[in-house]
C-alpha positions as CSV (number, residue, x, y, z in Angstrom):
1,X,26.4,-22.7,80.0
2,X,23.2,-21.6,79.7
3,X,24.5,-17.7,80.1
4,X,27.1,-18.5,77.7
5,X,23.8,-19.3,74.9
6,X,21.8,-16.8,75.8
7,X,25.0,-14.5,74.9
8,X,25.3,-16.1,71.9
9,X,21.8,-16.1,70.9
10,X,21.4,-12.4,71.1
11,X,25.0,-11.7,69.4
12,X,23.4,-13.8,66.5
13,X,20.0,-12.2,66.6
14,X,22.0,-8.5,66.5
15,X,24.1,-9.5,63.9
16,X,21.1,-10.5,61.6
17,X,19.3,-7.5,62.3
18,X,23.3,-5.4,61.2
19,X,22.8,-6.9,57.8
20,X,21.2,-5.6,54.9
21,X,17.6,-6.4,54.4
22,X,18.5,-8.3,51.1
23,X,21.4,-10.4,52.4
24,X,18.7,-11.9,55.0
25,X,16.4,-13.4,52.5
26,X,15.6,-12.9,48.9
27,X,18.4,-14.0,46.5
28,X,17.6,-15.2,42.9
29,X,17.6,-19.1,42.2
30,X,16.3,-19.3,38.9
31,X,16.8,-17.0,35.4
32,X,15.0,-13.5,35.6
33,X,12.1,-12.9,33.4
34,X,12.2,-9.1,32.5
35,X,9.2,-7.8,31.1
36,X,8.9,-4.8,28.3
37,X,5.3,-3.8,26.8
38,X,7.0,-3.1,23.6
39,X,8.0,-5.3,20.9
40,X,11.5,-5.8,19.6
41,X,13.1,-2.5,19.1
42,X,10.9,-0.4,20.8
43,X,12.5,2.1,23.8
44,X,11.7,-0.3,26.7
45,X,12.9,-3.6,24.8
46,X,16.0,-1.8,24.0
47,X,16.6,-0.9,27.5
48,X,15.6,-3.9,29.1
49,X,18.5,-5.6,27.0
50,X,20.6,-3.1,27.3
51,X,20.4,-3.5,31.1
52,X,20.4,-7.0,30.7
53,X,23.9,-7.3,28.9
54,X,25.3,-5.1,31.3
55,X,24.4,-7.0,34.6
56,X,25.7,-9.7,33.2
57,X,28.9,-7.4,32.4
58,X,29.0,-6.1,35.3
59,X,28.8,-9.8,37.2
60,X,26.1,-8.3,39.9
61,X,23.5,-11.0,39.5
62,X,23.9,-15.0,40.4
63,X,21.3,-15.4,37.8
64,X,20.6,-14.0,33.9
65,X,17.7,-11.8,32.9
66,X,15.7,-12.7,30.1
67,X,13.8,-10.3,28.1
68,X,9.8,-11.2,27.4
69,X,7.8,-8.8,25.2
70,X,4.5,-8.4,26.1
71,X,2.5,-6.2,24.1
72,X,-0.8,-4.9,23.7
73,X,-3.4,-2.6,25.0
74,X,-1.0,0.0,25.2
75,X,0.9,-1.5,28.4
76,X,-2.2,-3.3,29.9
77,X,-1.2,-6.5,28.6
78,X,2.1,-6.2,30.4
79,X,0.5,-5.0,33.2
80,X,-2.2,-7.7,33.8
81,X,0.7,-10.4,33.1
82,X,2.6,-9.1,36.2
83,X,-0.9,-8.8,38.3
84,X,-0.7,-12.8,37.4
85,X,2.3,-13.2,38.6
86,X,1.5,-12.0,42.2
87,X,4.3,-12.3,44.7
88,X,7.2,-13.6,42.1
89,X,10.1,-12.2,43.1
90,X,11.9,-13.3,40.0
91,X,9.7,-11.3,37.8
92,X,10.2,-7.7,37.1
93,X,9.3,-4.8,34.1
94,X,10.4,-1.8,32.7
95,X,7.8,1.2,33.4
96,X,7.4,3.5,30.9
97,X,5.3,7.1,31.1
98,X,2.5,5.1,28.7
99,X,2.2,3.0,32.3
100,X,0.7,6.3,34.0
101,X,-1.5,7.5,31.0
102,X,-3.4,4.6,29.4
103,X,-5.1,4.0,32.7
104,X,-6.1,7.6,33.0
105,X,-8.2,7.5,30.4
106,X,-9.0,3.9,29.5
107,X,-11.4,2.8,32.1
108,X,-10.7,-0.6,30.6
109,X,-7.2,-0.3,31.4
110,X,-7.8,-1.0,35.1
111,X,-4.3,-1.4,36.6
112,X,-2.1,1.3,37.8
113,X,1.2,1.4,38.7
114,X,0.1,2.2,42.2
115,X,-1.5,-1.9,42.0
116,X,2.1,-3.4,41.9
117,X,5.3,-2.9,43.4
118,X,7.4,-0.1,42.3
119,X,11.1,-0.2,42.8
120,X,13.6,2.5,41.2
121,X,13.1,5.3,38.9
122,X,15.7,4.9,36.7
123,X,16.1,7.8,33.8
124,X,14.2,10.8,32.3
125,X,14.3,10.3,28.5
126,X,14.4,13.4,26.2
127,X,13.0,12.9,22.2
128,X,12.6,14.2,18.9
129,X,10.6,14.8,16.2
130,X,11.7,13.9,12.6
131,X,11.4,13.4,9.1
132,X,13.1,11.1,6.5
133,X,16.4,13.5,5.5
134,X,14.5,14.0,2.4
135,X,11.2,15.2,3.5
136,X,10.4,18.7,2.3
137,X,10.0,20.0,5.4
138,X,13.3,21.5,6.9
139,X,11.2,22.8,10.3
140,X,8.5,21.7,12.8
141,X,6.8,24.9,10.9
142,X,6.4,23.8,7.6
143,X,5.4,20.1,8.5
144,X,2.4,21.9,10.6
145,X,1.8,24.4,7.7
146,X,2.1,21.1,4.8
147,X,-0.9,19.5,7.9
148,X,-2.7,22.6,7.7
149,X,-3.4,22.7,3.7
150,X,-3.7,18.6,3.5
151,X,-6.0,18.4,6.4
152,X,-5.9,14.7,7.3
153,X,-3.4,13.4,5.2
154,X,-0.1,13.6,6.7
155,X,0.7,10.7,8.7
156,X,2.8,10.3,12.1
157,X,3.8,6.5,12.7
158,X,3.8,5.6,16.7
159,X,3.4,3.8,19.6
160,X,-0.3,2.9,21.1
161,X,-2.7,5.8,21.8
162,X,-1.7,7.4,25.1
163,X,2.3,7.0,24.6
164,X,4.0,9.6,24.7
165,X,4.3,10.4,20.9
166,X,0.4,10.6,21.0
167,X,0.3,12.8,23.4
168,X,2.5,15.3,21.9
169,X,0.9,15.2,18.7
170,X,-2.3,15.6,20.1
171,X,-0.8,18.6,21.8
172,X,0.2,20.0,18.3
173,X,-2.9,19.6,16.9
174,X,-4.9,21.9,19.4
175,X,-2.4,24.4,19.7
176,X,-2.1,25.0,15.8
177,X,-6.1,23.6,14.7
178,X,-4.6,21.2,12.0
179,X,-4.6,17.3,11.9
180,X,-3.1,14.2,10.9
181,X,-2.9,10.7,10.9
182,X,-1.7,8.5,13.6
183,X,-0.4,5.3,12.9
184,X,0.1,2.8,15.6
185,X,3.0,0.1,15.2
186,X,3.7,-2.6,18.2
187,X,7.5,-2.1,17.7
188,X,10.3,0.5,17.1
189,X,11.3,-0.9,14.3
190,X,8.1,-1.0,12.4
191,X,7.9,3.0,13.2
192,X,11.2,3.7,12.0
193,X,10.8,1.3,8.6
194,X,7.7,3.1,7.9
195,X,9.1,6.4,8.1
196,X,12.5,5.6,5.9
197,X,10.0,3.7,3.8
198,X,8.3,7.0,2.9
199,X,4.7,5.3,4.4
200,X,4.4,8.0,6.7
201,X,5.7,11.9,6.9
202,X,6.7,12.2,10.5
203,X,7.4,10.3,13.8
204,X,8.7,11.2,17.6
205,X,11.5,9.2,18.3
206,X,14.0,8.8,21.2
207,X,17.8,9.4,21.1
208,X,18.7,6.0,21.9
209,X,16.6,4.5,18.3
210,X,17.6,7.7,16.7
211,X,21.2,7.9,16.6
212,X,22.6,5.9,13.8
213,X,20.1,6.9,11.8
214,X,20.7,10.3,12.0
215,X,24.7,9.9,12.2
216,X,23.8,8.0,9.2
217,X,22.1,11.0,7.6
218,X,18.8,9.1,6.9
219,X,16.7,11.4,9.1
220,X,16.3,15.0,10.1
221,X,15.5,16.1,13.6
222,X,12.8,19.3,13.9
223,X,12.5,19.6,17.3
224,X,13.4,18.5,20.6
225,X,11.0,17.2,23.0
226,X,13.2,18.4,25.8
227,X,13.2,21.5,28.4
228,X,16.7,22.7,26.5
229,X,18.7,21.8,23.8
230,X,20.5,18.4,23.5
231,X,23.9,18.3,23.2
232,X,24.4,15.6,21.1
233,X,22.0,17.9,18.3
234,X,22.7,21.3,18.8
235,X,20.8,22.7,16.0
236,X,17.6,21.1,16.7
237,X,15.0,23.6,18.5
238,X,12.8,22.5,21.9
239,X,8.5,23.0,20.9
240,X,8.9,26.8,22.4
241,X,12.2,27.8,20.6
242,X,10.7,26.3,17.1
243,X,7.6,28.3,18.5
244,X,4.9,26.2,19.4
245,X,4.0,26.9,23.3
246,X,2.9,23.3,24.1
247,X,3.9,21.4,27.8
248,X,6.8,19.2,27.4
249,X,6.2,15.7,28.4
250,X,8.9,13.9,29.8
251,X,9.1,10.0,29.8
252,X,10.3,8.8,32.9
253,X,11.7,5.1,32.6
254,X,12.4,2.5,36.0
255,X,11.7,-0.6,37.3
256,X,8.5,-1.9,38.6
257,X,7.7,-5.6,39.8
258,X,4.3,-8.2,40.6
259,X,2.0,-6.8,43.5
260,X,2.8,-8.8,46.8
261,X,6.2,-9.3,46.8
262,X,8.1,-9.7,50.0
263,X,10.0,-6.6,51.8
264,X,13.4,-8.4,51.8
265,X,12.8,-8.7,47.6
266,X,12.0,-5.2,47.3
267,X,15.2,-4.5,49.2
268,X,17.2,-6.8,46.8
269,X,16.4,-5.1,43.9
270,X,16.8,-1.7,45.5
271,X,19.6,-2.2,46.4
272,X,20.7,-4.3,43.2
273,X,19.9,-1.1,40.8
274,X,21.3,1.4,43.3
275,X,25.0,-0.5,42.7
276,X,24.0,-1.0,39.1
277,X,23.7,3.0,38.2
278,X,27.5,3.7,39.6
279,X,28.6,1.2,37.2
280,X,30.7,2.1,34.0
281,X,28.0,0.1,32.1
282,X,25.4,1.8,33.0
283,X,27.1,5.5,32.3
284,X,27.6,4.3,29.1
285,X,24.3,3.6,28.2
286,X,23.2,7.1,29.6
287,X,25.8,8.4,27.4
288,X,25.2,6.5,24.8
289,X,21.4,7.0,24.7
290,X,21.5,10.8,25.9
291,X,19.3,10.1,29.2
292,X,18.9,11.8,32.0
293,X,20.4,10.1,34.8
294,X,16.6,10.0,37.4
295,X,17.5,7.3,39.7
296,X,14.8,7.4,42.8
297,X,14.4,4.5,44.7
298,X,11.1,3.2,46.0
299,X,9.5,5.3,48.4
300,X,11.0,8.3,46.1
301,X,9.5,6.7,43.2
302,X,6.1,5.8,45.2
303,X,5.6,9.7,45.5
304,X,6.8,10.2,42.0
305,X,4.0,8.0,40.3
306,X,1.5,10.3,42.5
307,X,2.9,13.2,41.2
308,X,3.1,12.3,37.0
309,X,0.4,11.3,37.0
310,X,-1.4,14.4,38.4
311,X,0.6,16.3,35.7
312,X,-0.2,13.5,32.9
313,X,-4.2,13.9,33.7
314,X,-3.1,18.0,33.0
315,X,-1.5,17.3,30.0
316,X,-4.4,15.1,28.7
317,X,-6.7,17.4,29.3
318,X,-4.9,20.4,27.7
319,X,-4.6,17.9,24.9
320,X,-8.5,17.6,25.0
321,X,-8.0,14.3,25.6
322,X,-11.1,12.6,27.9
323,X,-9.8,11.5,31.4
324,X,-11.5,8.4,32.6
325,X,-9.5,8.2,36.5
C-alpha cells in the first residue's frame, strides 16, 4: 500500500510539473483593469479597447478587461499607478515608446519600464505627418519653408513632451534651423479637433486615428514616419524620400504589468497574448490599423527595452534634447 502512494505521489508531482506554468496557478477571478496613459482616443486607449473587444470575441479570458485612462506627466502618472498596485496580477497597461523616453530625460519621472514587469511586445507602429486637406501646404517642404518665414508661429498639436510626435518635430527643427509651436493635448481626439478646427497647422498622427479621416478627405498626409512607404498611402514620402535626413523613430506598443507579480502570472499572460496574436481578431486590427506585427514575449522584450532605449537616449540627443538617465 504504501508503494502503491508513493507511485502515485510522484505520478501526480510529474504530472504537475508536465503542465503549463499558467494552468498551475494564476487564473483571473475578478474583471481586468487595463491601464492606457492616454485619454480617450488617444493611440494606447484605442488599442487597449480594441484588444479588449476582441478577447472578449475571441472568448480567451474567464474574465472582461476594462479600460482606465490614466493620464499625466507624460506616462508617469500611469506608471506610478501600476508601482501602487505591486504584485496585482489582475492589473496590466499598454506600453508605449513615451514609456522609454520621458524617464530619460525627466529626472522627475523616476520609473522605468525596467521597475515593472514586462510581458509581450506586441506591434511596431508606423505614422504620419498631416495637414487639414486644405492647408496650403501640399509637402513636408513647404510647411518647413511656411516655419522658416513665420518663425514661431506655426503650430503642431500633440501628445506630452517626449512622445513620439515631439521627438520628431524636435528632429525637424535642428535639421532645417526653423521652429514652431507645440501644443500638447491629453487625448487623440483633442489633437485631431484642433487640427480640422484650423487651431493648429500641422500634427503626427498614427494610421489607426488617421484613416477615416483621410478616406474621408479631411486631411492630407506629407510624410511617412516609416523606414518605407505604406501601402495603404502610396503617395506619401518617408522624412529621407521628402528629403529631410532625420532618424526614424519607431513606436513600439506591448504589454507591461505591476512590479512583483508572481512567475505563474507572468506565464499566464504570456501565454494568453501569444494565442491572442494568431487570432483573426487580432490580424484584423493589424490590418485595419497598418501595424507592424512585433510580437516578443518577455525575456525578448526584457532585452528590447535595453536596447530602445539606448537608441531613444541617441535620438534625443541628436534632437538636442537634454538626457537626464
Amino acid at each position: 500500500m504504501k508503494t502503491r502512494s508513493a507511485i502515485l505521489a510522484i505520478a501526480l508531482v510529474a504530472a504537475a510539473i508536465a503542465l503549463p506554468a499558467h494552468a498551475q496557478g494564476f487564473k483571473p477571478s475578478k474583471p481586468i483593469e487595463f491601464v492606457t496613459h492616454t485619454g480617450p482616443g488617444g493611440g494606447g486607449d484605442v488599442l487597449a479597447r480594441a484588444i479588449a473587444s476582441a478577447m472578449e470575441k475571441e472568448k480567451l479570458m474567464p474574465v472582461r478587461m476594462q479600460v482606465v485612462n490614466k493620464t499625466g506627466g507624460g506616462g508617469h502618472t500611469a506608471m506610478s499607478y501600476l508601482v501602487e498596485k505591486k504584485g496585482d496580477a489582475h492589473t496590466i497597461a499598454v506600453f508605449t515608446g513615451l514609456w522609454f523616453t520621458n524617464p530619460i530625460m525627466r529626472a522627475e519621472a523616476n520609473i522605468t519600464l525596467k521597475d515593472l514587469t514586462p510581458l509581450v511586445r506586441l506591434v511596431l507602429e508606423p505614422a504620419m505627418l498631416a495637414v487639414k486637406n486644405d492647408a496650403s501646404y501640399k509637402t513636408l517642404k513647404d510647411f518647413i519653408d511656411a516655419a522658416k518665414q513665420n518663425p514661431g508661429q506655426l503650430k503642431q498639436s500633440g501628445g506630452s513632451l517626449g512622445s513620439r510626435d515631439w521627438i520628431v518635430r524636435q528632429l525637424l527643427m535642428k535639421n532645417t534651423g526653423t521652429s514652431w509651436a507645440f501644443i500638447s493635448f491629453p487625448g487623440g481626439g483633442d489633437r485631431i479637433a484642433a487640427l480640422l478646427g484650423g487651431h493648429v497647422n500641422i500634427m503626427l498622427i498614427e494610421p489607426q486615428e488617421a484613416g477615416e479621416h483621410i478616406r474621408a478627405g479631411n486631411m492630407r498626409v506629407l510624410a511617412a514616419i516609416s523606414e518605407q512607404r505604406m501601402a495603404a498611402f502610396p503617395n506619401a514620402p518617408t522624412l529621407k524620400e521628402a528629403g529631410f535626413d532625420v532618424p526614424n523613430v519607431p513606436q513600439p506598443r506591448g504589454i507591461i504589468a505591476p512590479p512583483g507579480i508572481p512567475a505563474d502570472a507572468v506565464a499566464y499572460w504570456e501565454e494568453l497574448f501569444a494565442k491572442f496574436v494568431k487570432t483573426p481578431s487580432w490580424r484584423k486590427i493589424l490590418e485595419d490599423s497598418l501595424f507592424e506585427d512585433g510580437f516578443q514575449r518577455s525575456a525578448e522584450l526584457n532585452k528590447f527595452i535595453d536596447q530602445y532605449s539606448e537608441t531613444t537616449r541617441g535620438i534625443l540627443r541628436e534632437g538636442g534634447v537634454k538626457v537626464v538617465r
